[in-house]
TIRO-195841 format. One record per residue (C-alpha): z negated, y negated, x; residue number from 1. Coordinates in Angstrom, 3 decimals. Each point is the difference from the previous one (the first is absolute). Example, Ala and Ser with C-alpha at 12.3 -4.5 7.8 and 13.67 -1.06 7.14 Angstrom:
2
+----------+----------+----------+-----+
!        z !        y !        x !   i !
+----------+----------+----------+-----+
!   -7.800 !    4.500 !   12.300 !   1 !
!    0.660 !   -3.440 !    1.370 !   2 !
+----------+----------+----------+-----+
This chain:
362
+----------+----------+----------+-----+
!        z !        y !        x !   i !
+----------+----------+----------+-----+
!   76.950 !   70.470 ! -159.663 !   1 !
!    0.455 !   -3.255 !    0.312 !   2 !
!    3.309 !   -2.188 !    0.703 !   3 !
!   -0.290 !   -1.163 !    3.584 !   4 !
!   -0.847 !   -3.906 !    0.528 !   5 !
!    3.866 !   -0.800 !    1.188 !   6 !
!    1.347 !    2.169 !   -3.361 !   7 !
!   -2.895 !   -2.645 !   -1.904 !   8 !
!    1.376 !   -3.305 !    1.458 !   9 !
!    3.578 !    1.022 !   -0.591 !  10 !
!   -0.807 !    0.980 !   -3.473 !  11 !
!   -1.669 !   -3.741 !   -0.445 !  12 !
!    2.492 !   -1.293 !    1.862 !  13 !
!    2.532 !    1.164 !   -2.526 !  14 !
!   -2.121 !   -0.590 !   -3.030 !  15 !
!   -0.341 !   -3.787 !    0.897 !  16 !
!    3.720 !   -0.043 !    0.509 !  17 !
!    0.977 !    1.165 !   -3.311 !  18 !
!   -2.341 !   -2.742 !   -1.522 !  19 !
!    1.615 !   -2.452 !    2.083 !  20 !
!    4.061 !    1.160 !   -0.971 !  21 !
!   -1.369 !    0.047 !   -3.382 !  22 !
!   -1.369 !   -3.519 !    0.149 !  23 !
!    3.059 !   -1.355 !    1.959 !  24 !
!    2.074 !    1.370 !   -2.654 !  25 !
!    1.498 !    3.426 !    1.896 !  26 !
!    1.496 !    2.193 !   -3.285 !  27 !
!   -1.710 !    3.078 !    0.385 !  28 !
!    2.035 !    2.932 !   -1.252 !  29 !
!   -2.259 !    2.005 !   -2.363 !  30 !
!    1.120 !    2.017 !   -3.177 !  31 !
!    0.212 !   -1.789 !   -3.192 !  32 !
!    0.182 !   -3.439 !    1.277 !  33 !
!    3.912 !   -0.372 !   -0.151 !  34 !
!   -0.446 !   -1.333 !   -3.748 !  35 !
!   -2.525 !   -2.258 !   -1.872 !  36 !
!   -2.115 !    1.951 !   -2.122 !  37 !
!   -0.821 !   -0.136 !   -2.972 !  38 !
!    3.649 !   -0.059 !   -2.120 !  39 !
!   -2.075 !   -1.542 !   -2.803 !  40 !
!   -3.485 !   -1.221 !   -0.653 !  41 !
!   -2.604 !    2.182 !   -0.719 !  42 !
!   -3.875 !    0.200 !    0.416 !  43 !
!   -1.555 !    1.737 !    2.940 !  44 !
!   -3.518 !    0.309 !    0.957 !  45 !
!   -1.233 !   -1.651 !    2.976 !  46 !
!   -3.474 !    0.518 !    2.033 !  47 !
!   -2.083 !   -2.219 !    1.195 !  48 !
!   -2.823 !    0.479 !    2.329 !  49 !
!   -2.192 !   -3.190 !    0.875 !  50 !
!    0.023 !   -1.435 !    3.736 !  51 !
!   -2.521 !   -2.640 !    1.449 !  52 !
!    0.807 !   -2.976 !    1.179 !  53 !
!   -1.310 !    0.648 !    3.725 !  54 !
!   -0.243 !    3.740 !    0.452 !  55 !
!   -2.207 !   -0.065 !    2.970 !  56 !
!   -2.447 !   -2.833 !   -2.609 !  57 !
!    0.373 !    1.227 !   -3.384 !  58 !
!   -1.829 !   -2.538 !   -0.922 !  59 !
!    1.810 !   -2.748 !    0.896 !  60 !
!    1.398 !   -2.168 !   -2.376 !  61 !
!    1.832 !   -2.789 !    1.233 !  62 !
!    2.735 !   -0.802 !    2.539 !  63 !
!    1.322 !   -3.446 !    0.906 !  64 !
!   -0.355 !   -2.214 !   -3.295 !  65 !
!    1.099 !    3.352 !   -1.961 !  66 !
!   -3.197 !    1.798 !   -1.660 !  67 !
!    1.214 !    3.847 !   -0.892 !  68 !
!    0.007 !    1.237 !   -3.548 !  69 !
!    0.730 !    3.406 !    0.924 !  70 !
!    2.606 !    2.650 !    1.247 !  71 !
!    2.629 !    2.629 !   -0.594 !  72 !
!    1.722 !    2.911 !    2.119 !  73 !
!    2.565 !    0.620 !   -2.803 !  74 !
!    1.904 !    3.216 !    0.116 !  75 !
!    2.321 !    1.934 !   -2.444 !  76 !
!    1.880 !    3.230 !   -0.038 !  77 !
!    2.718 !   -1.732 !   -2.284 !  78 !
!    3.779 !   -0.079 !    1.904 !  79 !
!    0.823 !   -2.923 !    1.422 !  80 !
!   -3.831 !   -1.800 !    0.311 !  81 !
!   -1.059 !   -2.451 !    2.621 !  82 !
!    1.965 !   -2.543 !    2.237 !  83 !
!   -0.856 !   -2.853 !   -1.644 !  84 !
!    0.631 !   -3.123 !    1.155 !  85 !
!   -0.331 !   -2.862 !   -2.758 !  86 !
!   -3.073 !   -0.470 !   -2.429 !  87 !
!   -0.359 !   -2.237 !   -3.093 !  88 !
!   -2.508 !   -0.319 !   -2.526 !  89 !
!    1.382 !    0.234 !   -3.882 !  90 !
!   -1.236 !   -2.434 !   -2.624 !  91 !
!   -1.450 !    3.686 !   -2.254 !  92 !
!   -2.136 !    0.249 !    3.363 !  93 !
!    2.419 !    2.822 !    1.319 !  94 !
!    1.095 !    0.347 !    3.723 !  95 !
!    3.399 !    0.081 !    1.033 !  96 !
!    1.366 !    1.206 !    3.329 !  97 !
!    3.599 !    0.520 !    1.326 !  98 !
!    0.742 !    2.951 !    2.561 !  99 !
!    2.696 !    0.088 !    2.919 ! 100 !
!    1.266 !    3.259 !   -1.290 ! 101 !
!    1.187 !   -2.148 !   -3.208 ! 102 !
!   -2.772 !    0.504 !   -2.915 ! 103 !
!   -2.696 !   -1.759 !   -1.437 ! 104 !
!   -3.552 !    0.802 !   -0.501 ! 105 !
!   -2.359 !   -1.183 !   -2.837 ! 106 !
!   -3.369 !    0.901 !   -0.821 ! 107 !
!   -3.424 !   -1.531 !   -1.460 ! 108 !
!   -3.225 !   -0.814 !    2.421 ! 109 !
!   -2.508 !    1.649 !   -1.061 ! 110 !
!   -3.262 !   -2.616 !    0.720 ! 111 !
!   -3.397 !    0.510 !   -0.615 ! 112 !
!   -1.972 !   -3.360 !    0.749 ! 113 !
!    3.228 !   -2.298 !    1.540 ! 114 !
!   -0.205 !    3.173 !    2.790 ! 115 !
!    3.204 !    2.195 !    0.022 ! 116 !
!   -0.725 !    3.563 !   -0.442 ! 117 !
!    2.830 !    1.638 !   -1.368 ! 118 !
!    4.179 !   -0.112 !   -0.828 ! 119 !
!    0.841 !    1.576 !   -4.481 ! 120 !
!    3.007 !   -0.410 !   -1.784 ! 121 !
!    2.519 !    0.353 !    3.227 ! 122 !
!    3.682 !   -0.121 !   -0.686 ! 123 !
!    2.729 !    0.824 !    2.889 ! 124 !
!    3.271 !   -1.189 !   -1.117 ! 125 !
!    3.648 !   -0.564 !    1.997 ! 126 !
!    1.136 !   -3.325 !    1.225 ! 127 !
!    3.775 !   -0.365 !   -1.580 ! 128 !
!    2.915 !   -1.033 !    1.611 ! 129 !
!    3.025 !   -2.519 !   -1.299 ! 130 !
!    1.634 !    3.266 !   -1.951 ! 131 !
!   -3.314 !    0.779 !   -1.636 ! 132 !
!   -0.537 !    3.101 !    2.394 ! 133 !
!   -2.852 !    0.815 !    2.395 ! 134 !
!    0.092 !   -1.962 !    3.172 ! 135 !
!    1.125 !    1.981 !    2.745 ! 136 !
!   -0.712 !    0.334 !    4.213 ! 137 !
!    0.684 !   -2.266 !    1.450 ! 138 !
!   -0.229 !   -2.375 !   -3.215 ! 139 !
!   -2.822 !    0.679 !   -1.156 ! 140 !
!   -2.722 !   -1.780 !    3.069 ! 141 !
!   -2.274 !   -2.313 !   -2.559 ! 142 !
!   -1.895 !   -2.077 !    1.888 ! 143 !
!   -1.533 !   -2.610 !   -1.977 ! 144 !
!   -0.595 !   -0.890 !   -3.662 ! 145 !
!   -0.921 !   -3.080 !   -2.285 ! 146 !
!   -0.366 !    0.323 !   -3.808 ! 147 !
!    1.499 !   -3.152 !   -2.183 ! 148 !
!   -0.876 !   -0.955 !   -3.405 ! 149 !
!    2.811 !   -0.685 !   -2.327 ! 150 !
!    0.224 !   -0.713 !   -3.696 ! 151 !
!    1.347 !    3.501 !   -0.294 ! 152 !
!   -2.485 !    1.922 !    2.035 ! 153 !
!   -0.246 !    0.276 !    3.810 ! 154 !
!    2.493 !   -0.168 !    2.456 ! 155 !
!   -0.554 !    1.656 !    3.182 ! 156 !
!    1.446 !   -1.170 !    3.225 ! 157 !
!    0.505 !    2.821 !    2.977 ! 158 !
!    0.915 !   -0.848 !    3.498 ! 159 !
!    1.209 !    2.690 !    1.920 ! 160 !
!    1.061 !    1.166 !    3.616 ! 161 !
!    2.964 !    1.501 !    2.227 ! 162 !
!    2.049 !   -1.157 !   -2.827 ! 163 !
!   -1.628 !   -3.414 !   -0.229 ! 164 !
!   -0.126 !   -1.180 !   -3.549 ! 165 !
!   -1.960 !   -1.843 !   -2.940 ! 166 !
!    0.588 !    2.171 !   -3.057 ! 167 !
!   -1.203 !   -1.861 !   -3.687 ! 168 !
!   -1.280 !    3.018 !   -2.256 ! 169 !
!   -0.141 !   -2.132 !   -3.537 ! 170 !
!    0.539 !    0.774 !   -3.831 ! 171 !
!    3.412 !   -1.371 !   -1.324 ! 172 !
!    0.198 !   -3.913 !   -1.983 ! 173 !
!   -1.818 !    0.712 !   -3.578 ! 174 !
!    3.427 !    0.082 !   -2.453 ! 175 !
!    0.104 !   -0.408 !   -3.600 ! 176 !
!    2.693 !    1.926 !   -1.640 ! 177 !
!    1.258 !    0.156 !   -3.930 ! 178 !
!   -3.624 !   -1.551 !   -0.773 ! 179 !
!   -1.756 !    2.839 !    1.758 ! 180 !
!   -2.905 !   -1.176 !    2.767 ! 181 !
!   -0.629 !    2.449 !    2.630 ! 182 !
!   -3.737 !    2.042 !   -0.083 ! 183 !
!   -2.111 !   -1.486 !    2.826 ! 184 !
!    0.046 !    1.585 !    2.905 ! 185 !
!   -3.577 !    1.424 !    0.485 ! 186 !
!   -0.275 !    2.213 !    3.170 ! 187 !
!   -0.802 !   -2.638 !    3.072 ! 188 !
!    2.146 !    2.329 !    2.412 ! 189 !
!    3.774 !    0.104 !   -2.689 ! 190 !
!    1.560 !   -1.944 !    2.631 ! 191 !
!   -0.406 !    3.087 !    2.289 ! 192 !
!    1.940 !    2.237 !   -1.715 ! 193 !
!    3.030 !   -2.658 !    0.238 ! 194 !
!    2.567 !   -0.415 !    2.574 ! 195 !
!   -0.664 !   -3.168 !    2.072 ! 196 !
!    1.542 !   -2.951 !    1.495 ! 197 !
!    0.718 !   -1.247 !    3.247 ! 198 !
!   -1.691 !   -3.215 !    0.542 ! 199 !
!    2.000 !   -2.201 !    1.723 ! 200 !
!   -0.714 !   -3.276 !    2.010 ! 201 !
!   -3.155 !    1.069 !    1.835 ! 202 !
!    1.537 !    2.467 !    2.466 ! 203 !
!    3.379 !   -0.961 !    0.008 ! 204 !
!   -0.064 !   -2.489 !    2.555 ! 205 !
!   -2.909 !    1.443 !    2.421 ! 206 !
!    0.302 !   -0.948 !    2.866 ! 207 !
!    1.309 !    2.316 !    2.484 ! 208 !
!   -0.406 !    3.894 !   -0.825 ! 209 !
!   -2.729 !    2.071 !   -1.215 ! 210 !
!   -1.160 !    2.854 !    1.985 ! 211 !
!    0.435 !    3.353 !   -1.742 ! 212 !
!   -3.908 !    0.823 !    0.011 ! 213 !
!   -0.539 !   -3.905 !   -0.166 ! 214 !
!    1.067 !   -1.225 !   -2.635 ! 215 !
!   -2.172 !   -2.186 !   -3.004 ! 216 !
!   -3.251 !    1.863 !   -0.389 ! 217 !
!   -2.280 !   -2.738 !   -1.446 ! 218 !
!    1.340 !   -2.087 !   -2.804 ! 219 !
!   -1.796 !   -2.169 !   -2.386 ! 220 !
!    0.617 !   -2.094 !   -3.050 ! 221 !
!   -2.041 !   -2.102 !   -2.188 ! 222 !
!   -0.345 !   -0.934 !   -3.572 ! 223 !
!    1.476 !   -3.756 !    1.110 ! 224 !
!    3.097 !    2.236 !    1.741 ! 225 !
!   -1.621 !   -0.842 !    3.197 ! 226 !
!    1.095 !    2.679 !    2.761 ! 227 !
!   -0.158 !    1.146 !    3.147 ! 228 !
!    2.172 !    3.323 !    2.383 ! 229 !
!   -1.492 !    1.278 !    3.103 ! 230 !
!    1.914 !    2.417 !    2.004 ! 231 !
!   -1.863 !    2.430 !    1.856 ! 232 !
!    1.183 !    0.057 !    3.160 ! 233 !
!    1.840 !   -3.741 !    0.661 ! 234 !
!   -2.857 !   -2.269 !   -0.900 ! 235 !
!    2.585 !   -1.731 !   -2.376 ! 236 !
!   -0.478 !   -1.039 !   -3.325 ! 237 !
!    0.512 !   -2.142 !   -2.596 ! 238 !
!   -1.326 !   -2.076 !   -2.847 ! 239 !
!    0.093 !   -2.378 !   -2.875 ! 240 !
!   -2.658 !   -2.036 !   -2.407 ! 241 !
!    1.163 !    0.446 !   -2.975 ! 242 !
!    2.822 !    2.065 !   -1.882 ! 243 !
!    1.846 !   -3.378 !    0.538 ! 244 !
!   -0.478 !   -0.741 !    3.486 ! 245 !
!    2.246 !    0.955 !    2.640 ! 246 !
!   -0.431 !    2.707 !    2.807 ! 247 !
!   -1.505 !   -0.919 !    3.257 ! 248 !
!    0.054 !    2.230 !    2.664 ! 249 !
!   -3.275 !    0.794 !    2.358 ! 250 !
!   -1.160 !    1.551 !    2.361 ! 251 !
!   -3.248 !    1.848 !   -0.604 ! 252 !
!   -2.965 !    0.232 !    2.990 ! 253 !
!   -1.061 !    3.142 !   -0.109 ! 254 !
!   -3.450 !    1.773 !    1.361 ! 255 !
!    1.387 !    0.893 !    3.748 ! 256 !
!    1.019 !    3.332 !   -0.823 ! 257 !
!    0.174 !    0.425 !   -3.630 ! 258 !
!    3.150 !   -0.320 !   -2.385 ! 259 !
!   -0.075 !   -0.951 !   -3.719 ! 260 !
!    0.083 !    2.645 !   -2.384 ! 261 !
!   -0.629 !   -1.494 !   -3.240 ! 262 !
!   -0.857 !   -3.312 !   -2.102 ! 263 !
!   -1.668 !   -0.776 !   -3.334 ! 264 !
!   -0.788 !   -3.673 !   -1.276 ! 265 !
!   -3.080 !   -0.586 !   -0.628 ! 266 !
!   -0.437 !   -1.247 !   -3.536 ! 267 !
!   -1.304 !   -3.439 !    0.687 ! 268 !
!    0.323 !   -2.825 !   -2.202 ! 269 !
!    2.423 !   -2.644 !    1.582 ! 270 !
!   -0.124 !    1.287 !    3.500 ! 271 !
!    2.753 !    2.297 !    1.683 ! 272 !
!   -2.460 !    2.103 !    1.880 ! 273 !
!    1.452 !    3.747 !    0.952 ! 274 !
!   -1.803 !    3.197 !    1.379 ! 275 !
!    2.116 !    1.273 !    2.771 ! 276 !
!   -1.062 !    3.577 !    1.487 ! 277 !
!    1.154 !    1.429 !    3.431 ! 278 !
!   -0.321 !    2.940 !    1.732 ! 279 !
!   -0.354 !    1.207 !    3.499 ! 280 !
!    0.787 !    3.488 !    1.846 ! 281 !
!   -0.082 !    0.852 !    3.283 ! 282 !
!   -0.748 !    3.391 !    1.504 ! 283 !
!   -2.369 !   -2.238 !    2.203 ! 284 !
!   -2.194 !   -1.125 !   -2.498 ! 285 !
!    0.867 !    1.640 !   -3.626 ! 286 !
!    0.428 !   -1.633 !   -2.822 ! 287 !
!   -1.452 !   -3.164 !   -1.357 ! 288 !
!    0.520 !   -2.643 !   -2.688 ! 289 !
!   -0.508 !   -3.864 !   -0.819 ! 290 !
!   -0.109 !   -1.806 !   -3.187 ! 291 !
!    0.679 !   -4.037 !    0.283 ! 292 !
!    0.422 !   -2.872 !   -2.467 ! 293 !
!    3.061 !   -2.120 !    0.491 ! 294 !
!    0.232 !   -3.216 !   -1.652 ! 295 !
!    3.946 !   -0.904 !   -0.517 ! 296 !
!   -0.688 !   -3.465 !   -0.048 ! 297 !
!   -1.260 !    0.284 !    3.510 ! 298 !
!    3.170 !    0.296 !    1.971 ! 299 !
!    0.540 !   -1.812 !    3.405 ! 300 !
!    2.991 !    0.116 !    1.796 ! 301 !
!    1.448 !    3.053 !   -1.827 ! 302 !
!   -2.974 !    1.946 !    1.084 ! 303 !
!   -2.338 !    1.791 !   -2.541 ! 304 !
!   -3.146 !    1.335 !    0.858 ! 305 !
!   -3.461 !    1.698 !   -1.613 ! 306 !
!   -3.143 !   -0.099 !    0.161 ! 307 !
!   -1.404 !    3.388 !    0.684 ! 308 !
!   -2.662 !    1.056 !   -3.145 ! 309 !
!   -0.178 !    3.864 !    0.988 ! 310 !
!    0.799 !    2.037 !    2.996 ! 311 !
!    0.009 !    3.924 !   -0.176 ! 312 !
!   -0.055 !    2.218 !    2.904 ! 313 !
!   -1.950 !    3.818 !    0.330 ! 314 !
!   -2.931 !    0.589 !   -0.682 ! 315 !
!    1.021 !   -1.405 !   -3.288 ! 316 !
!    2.270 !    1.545 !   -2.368 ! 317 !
!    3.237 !   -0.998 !    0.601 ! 318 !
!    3.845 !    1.253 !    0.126 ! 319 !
!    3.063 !   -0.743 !    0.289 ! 320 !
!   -0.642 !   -3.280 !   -2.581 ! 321 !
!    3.468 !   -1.314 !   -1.776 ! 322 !
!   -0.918 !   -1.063 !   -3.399 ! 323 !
!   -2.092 !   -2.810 !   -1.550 ! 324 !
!   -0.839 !   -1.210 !   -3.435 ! 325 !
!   -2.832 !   -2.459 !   -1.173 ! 326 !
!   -1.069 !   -1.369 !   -3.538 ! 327 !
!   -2.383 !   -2.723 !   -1.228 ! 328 !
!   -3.670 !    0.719 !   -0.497 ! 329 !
!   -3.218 !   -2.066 !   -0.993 ! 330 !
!   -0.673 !   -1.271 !    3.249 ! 331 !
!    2.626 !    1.100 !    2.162 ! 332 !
!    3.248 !    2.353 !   -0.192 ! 333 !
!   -0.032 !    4.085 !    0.587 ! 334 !
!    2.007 !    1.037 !    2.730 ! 335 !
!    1.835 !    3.234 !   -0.197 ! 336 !
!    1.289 !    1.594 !    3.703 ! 337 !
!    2.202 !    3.103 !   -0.484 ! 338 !
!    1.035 !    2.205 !    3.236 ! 339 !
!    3.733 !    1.389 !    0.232 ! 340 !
!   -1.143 !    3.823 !    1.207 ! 341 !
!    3.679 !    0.563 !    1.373 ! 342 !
!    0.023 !    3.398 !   -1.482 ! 343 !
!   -1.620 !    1.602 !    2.493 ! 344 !
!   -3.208 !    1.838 !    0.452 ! 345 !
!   -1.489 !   -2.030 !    2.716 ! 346 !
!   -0.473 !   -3.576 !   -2.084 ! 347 !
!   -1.573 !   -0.367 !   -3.133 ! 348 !
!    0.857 !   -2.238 !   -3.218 ! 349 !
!   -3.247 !   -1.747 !   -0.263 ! 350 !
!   -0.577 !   -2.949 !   -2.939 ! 351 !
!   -2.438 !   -2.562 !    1.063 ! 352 !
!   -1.956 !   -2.508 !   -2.059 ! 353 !
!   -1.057 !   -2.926 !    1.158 ! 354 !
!   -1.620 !   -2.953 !   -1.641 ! 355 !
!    0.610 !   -3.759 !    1.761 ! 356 !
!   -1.851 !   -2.897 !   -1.747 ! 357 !
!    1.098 !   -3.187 !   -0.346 ! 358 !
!   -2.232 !   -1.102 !    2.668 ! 359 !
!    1.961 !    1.224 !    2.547 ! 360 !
!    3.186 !   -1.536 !   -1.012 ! 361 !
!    0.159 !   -3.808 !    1.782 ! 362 !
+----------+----------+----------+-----+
């Protein structure tokens, strides 16, 4: 028999707001969530089923000045996967994502023809805290990620939420000792597996405070040490030109209704141009997405606004969108877009690729 029509609105009703606490950033009480997992890294197997671009046009191939290169619904049965909420692309062509339940994710696209068709090599590992330990609740809310090249290795920078900090993952100052020259460090992710630093000077003097759920969710920096903060829910930010310039605050002009929820430079000789994603959700209208270019040198009156490349809203395949990465290509840059699933089994991680020529860049 079948549940009467009230029963089937309540039970939508209730469905659409569990997506919505998740998405504002309710903590939803489930078993094995009160700790990061994993306590170490190890290598878990990940699936990967292909989604179209437009699922009611499979065909379709394009949206905006974005033309799709294929998609993922990524799952795993490994503790701890999904909730990710900051993407970067490695130099050795890896992916890199940081989680809100305090781990990191890599793994290897799999691409047959410049289309993405599969995830290999995936590694979960913990994000560590100033002790060395696994990051904790409520500690452990990564919400953005940039990768830096050193001399050493990489450095990676994590921003996080609730408590609202920079932390510097980064290999320690080469040292020469009794004659003796330390081995090269060879795995990109060492720094990882180190305790980190608090950066200091980019949050320090914010002004006014953070919300808990609120905090920095899109943070970018370039090769030059140009960079730029967006909090998700005060419009506020901040930037600078150059690893030498100083901080200056702005306001960012969002898409009515959407909030920032990551950034990525976009590798672009001699131009600070950034890749700013936002996200919408409303019990109204569902969830949607938008992609713009922001060019830093472009600021008027404090103000700092985009121009819209991509919008994505149902039928397309879209979710709860929080991470961004991009790399250089003949002709244009690939665009990686990277769901944060909230751990729950009504969203989806999807990874989308997207190809945007240089045409469409002014």
């Amino acid at each position: 028999m079948s549940a009467p029509p009230a029963r089937k609105r309540r039970a939508r009703l209730a469905a659409s707001l569990l997506a919505l606490a998740a998405l504002g950033g309710v903590w939803l009480a489930a078993p094995g969530l009160s700790a990061p997992e994993p306590a170490a890294p190890l290598a878990i197997t990940v699936r990967a089923a292909p989604v179209p671009l437009d699922t009611s046009d499979p065909a379709r191939r394009a949206v905006g000045a974005l033309q799709y290169r294929g998609g993922l619904h990524v799952t795993s049965e490994a503790a701890g996967f999904g909730g990710y909420s900051g993407l970067r692309l490695l130099p050795d062509g890896r992916l890199l994502a940081v989680s809100d339940r305090g781990h990191w994710l890599a793994a290897r696209p799999v691409e047959t023809g410049g289309r993405l068709t599969g995830l290999t090599d995936a590694t979960l590992g913990p994000l560590l805290d100033e002790a060395g330990q696994p990051l904790a609740a409520p500690a452990y809310d990564a919400e953005a990620l940039e990768v830096v090249p050193e001399a050493d290795g990489l450095a990676f920078l994590v921003a996080f939420e609730r408590d609202h900090r920079i932390w510097r993952y980064a290999l320690p100052a080469a040292s020469v000792e009794a004659g003796q020259s330390p081995e090269p460090e060879t795995d990109m992710l060492a720094a990882l597996r180190r305790p980190p630093r608090r950066v200091t000077g980019w949050l320090d003097d914010w002004p006014g405070p953070l919300p808990a759920n609120g905090g920095i969710e899109a943070m970018a920096v370039s090769g030059t040490g140009a960079a730029l903060l967006l909090a998700e829910d005060t419009s506020q930010g901040r930037m600078r030109l150059g690893s030498d310039a100083p901080w200056v605050p702005v306001t960012y002009r969002n898409v009515p209704g959407f909030k920032p929820t990551d950034a990525v430079f976009l590798p672009a000789e001699g131009r600070p141009l950034a890749l700013v994603l936002s996200r919408h959700f409303s019990l109204m209208h569902g969830v949607a997405a938008v992609l713009e270019l922001v060019d830093l040198d472009r600021v008027e009156d404090g103000v700092l606004a985009g121009v819209t490349l991509a919008r994505l809203a149902p039928p397309l395949s879209v979710d709860n969108m929080e991470a961004v990465a991009a790399a250089r290509r003949a002709g244009g840059w690939d665009i990686y877009l990277m769901a944060d699933d909230n751990r729950i089994p009504l969203q989806r991680t999807l990874l989308l690729k997207f190809f945007l020529p240089e045409t469409a860049v002014p």
